[in-house]
C-alpha positions in Angstrom: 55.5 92.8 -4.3 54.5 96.7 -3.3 57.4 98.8 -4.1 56.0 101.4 -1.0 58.9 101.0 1.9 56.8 101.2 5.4 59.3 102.6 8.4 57.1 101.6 11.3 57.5 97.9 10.2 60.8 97.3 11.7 60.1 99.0 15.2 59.4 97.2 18.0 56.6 99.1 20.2 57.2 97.1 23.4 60.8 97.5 23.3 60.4 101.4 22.8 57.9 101.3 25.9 60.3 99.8 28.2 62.8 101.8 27.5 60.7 105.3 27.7 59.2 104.1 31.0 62.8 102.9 32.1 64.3 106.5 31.3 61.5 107.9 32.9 62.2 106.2 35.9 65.6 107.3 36.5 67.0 109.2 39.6 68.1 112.8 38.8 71.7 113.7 40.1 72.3 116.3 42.1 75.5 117.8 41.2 76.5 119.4 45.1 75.7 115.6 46.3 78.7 114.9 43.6 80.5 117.0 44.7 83.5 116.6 47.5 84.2 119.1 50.6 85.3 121.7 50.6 88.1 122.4 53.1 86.3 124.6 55.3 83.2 122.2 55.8 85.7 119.5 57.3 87.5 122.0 59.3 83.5 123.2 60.4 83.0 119.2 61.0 85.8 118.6 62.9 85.3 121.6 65.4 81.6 120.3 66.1 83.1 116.7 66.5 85.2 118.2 69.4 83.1 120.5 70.7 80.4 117.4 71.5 83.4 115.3 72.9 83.7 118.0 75.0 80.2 118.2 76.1 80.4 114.3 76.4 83.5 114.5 78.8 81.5 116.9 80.7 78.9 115.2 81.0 80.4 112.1 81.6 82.6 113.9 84.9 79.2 115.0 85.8 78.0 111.4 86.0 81.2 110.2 87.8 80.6 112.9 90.3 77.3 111.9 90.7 78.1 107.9 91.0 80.5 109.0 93.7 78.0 110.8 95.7 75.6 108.2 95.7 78.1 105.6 96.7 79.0 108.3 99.7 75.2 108.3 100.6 74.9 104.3 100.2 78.1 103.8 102.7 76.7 106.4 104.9 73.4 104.3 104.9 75.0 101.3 105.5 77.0 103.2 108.3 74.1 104.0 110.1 71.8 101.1 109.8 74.6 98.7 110.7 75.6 101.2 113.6 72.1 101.8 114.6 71.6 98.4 114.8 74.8 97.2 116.9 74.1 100.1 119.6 70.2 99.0 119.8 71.6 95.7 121.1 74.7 96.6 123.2 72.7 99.1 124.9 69.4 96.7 125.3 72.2 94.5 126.5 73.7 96.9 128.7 70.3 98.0 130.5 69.6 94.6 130.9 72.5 94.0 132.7 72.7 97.3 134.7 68.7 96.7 135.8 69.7 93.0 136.9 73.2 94.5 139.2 70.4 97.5 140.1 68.1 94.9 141.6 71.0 92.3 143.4 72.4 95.5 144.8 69.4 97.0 145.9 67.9 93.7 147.6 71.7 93.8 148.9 71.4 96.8 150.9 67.8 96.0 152.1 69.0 93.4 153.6 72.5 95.3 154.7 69.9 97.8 156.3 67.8 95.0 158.2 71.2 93.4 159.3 71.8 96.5 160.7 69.1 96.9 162.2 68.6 93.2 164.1 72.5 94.0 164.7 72.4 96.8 166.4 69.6 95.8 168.5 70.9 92.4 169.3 74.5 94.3 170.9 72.2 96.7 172.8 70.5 93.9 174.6 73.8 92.1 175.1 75.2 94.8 176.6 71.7 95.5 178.8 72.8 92.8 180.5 74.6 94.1 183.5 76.0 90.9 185.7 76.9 93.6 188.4 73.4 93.7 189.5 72.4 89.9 190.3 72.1 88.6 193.7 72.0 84.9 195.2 68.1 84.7 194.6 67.9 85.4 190.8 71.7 84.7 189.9 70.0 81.2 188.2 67.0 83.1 186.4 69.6 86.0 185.6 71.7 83.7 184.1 69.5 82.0 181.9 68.3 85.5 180.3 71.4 85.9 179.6 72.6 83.0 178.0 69.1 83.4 175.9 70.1 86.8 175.3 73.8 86.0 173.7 72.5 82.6 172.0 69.8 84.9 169.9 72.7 87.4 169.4 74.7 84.2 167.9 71.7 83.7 165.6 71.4 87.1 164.4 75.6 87.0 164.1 75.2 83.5 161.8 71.6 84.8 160.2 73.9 87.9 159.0 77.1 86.3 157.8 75.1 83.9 155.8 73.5 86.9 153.9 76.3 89.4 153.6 79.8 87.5 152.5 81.3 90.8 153.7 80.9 89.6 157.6 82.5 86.1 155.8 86.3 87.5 156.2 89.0 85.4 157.5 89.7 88.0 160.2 85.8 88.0 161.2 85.3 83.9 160.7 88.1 83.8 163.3 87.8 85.6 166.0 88.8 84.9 169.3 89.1 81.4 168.8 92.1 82.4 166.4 94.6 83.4 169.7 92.9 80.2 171.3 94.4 78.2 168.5 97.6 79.7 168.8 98.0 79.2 172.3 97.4 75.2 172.2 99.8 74.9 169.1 102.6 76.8 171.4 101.6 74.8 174.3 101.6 71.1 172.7 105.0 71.8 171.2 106.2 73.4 174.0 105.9 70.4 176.0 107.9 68.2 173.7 111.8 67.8 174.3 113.7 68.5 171.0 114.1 64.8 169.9 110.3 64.6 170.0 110.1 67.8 167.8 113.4 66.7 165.1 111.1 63.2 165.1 108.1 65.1 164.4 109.7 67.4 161.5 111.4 64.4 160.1 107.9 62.9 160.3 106.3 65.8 158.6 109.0 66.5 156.0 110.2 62.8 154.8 107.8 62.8 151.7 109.4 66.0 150.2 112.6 65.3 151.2 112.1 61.8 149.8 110.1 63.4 146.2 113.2 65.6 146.3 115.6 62.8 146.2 114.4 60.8 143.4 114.4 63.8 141.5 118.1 64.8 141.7 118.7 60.9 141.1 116.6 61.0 137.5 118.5 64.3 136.5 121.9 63.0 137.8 120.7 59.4 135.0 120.1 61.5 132.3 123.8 63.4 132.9 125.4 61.0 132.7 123.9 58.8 130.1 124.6 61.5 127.8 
């Protein structure tokens, strides 16, 4: 056995290269990123943290301002086309109508005018007609222009009632024949003696007398049954 004592036999070389490559490897520390703030860079941290949540509620009021505007614009929108919209047909609507009352009242008072007209000339020939003037020889053909004269008169009178309601009026649809009436109602009861008349209103007035009885008699039931 060699007495010569060899170091380099109780090294490992791949255990030595792993570690040099390993130490190589490592991440140098920085010693400000070990180190803690100072007071004055928190103090300097916390006044830029409010100064942007300042800028932020700015900026947020900014946007609520602006929201509020456009809703403003969008109701005013909706205002107008909803508006626009409900006058286009009420006043399409109301032309319509007006137009169609124009026309009726127009047509109306062409034919109030022509009414007029035939009127007017229908009472000047009636009162051409001069009865004064006839004699024995043409009293017949007189007469018979005449009653030609007032029976187209009569048709014009009926032609213009049935066009114009306005001539329609109880005072007009009477007429003379209202007094006419009158005087035969006077005259048939005038000629009755007063029995004949009580008879008559008795005869005329039994049913509501009657309706009037059975009535009181109903209420009088129900009185007493309670």
């Amino acid at each position: 056995m060699s007495s010569d004592y060899d170091a380099t036999e109780f090294i490992d070389g791949d255990f030595e290269g792993r570690k040099s490559s390993t130490s190589s490897y490592a991440p140098a520390v920085s010693p400000a990123a070990a180190r803690a703030p100072s007071r004055e860079e928190v103090d300097s941290r916390v006044t830029e943290t409010q100064q942007r949540l300042v800028e932020l509620k700015r900026a947020q009021e900014n946007l609520e301002r602006e929201r509020s505007a456009l809703e403003e614009t969008r109701r005013r929108q909706l205002e107008f086309q909803t508006g626009r919209q409900e006058m286009v047909q009420n006043l399409t609507r109301g032309l319509g109508l007006l137009e169609e009352a124009e026309f009726a009242l127009r047509r109306e008072s062409e034919q109030m005018a022509k009414a007029m007209v035939d009127l007017r000339t229908a009472l000047s020939k009636v009162q051409a007609v001069k009865d004064e003037g006839w004699t024995t020889e043409n009293f017949h053909v007189e007469l018979t222009r005449a009653l030609t004269t007032i029976e187209n008169a009569r048709m014009e009178w009926n032609t213009a009632r049935l066009k114009l309601p306005v001539l329609s009026e109880t005072g007009a649809q009477a007429g003379p024949h209202a007094g006419e009436a009158d005087a035969g109602a006077r005259t048939v009861l005038g000629a009755r003696s007063f029995s004949e008349l009580c008879r008559l209103g008795l005869a005329l007035t039994w049913p509501i007398a009657a309706s009037l009885i059975i009535i009181t008699g109903l209420l009088l039931l129900i009185y007493l049954r309670r």
